[in-house]
C-alpha positions as a printed Julia matrix, in Angstrom:
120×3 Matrix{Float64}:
 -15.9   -23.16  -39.84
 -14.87  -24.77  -36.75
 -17.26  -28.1   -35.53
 -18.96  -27.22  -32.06
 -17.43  -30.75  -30.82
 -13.65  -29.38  -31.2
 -14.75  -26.22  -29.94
 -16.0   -27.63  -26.57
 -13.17  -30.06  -26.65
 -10.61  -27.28  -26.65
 -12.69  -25.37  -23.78
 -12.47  -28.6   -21.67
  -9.05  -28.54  -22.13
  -8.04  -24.88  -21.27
  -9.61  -25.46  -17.95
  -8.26  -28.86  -17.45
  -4.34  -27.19  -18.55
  -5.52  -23.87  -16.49
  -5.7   -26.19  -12.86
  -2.66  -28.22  -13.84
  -0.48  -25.24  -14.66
  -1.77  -23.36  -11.23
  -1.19  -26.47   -9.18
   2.35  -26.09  -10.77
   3.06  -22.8   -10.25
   1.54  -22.89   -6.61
   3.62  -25.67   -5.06
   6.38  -27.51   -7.65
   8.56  -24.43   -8.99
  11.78  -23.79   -7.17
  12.64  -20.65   -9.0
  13.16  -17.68   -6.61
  11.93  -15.21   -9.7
   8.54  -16.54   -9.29
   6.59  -14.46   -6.97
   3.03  -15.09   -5.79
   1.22  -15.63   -9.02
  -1.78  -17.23   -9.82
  -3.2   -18.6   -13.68
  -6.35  -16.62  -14.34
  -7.16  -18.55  -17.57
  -5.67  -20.55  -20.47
  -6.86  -19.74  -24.14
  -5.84  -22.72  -26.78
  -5.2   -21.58  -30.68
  -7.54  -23.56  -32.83
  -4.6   -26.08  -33.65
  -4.28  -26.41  -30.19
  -0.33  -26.09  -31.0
   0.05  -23.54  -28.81
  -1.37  -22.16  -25.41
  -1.61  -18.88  -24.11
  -1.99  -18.81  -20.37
  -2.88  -15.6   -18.21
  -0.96  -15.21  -15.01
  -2.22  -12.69  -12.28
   0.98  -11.34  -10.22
   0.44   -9.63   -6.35
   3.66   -6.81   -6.76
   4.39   -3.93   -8.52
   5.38   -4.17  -12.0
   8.88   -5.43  -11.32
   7.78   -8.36   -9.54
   5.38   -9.38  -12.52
   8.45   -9.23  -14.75
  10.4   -10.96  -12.85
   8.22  -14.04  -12.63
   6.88  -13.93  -15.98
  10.69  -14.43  -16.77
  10.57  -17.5   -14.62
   7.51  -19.19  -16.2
   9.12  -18.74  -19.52
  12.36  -20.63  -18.28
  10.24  -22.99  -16.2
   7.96  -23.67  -19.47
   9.29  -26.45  -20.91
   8.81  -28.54  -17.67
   5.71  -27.17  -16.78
   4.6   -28.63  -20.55
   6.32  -31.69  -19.73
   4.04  -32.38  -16.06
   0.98  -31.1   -17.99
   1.32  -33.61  -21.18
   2.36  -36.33  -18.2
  -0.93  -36.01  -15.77
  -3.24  -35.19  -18.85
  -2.38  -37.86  -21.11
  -1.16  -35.6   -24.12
   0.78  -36.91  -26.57
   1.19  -33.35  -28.29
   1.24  -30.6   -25.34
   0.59  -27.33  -26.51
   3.45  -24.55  -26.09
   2.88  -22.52  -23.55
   3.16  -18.62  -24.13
   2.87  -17.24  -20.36
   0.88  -13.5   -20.14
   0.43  -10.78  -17.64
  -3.69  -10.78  -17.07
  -4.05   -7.38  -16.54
  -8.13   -7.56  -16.69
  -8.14   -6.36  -13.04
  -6.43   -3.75  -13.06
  -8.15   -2.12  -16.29
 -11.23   -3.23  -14.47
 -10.63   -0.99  -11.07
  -9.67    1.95  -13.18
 -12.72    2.05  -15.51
 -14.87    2.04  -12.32
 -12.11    4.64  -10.69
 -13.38    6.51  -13.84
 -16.88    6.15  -13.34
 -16.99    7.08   -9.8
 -15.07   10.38  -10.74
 -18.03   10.81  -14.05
 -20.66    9.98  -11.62
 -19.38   12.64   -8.51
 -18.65   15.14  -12.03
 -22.21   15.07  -13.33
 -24.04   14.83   -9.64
């Protein structure tokens, strides 16, 4: 069972990677693939080895792909600026994610509205 210290510990430090990584993405990437995207949330494995970090994309489906594929090839320096302004001597690896919690959101209460007009 994990101690409540580590478990706070790795909280503190999605959020803290989470504003790094989205500072990042905002301003310091050159890479045309990268459309307007924004990091939703980071989630740290309990070895804190590795880092999975939601991205929320403005486009169509294409344009999501399209700069997922650039935070993938951008990874390894986005790591690099994270362990630098941190102060981490092991950086987790960062596995980049399409959040797609908004969109199932809006079409559970699409579905709703159409139960709700159904049954009154």
């Amino acid at each position: 069972m994990e101690r409540r210290g580590q478990k706070y510990h790795r909280e503190r430090l999605g959020e803290a990677l989470r504003e790094e990584i989205e500072t990042i993405v905002e301003g310091e990437l050159g890479d045309p693939r990268i459309g307007l995207a924004s990091v939703s949330s980071v989630v740290i494995a309990e070895d804190a080895r590795s880092a999975r970090v939601f991205v929320n994309v403005e486009g169509d489906e294409g344009e999501a792909e399209r700069t997922l594929e650039g935070l993938m090839a951008a990874g390894g320096f986005i790591r690099r600026a994270v362990a630098e302004r941190l102060h981490l001597r092991r950086p987790p690896e960062l596995v980049f994610q399409l959040d797609r919690s908004q969109q199932y959101g809006s079409r559970i209460n699409e579905l709703l509205k159409r139960a709700k007009k159904r049954s009154g």
